[in-house]
C-alpha positions in Angstrom: -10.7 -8.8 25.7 -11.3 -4.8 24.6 -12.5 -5.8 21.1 -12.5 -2.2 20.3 -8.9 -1.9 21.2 -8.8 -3.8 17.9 -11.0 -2.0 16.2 -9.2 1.2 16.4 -5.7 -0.6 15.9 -7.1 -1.7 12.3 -8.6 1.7 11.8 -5.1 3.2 12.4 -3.5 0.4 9.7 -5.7 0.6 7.2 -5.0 4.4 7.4 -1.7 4.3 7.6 -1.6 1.8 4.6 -3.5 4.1 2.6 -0.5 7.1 3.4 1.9 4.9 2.3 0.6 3.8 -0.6 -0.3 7.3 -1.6 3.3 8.6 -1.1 4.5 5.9 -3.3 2.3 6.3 -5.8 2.9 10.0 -5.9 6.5 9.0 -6.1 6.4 6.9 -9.2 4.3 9.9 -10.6 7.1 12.2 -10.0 9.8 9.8 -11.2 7.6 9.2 -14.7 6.7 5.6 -13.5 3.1 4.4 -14.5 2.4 3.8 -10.5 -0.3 1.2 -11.4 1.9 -1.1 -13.0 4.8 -0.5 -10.8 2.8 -1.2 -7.6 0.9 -4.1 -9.5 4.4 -5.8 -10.0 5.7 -5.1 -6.8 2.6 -6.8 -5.0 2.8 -10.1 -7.6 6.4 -10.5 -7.6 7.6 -9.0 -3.7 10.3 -7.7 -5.7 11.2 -4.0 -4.3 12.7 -2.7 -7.3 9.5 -2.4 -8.6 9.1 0.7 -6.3 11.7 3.6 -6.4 13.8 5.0 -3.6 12.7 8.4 -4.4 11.3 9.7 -1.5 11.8 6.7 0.7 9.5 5.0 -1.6 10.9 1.7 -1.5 11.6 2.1 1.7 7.8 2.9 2.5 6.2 0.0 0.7 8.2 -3.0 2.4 6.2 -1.4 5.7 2.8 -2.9 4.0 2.0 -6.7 4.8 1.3 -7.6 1.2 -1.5 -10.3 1.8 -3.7 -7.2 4.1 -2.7 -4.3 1.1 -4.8 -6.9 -0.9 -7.2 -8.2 0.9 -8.0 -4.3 1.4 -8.0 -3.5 -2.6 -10.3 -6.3 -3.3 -12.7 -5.6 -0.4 -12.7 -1.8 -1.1 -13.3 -2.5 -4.8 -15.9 -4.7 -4.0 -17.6 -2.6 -1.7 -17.7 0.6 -4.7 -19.8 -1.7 -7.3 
């Protein structure tokens, strides 16, 4: 097994997670959308028209497994107390 095969692979999605959510948040900025809630709803409710289209937003966000996007807010939030 390369173990840090894996390691990189996560590196690489976790980054990659991070762009998209970025670019959707900065897309419910644009559009006048408060991206917190927006995002917030989308992720309890799996419901894409929570999210935009503008700029492929919508689009963008259906590319994030919901269960790792949160399992990554909680840990990073964790991890900044």
């Amino acid at each position: 097994m390369e173990d840090t095969t894996r390691k990189f692979a996560a590196l690489d999605s976790k980054a990659e997670m991070k762009e998209i959510l970025s670019s959707v948040y900065n897309s419910l900025m644009v559009k006048g959308y408060n991206p917190i809630n927006q995002i917030v709803g989308y992720i309890l409710s799996e419901d894409p028209t929570y999210i935009t289209n503008y700029n492929n937003a919508r689009t963008l966000i259906t590319r994030i497994d919901r269960d790792e996007l949160m399992q990554e807010l909680v840990r990073t939030y964790l991890e900044k107390k």
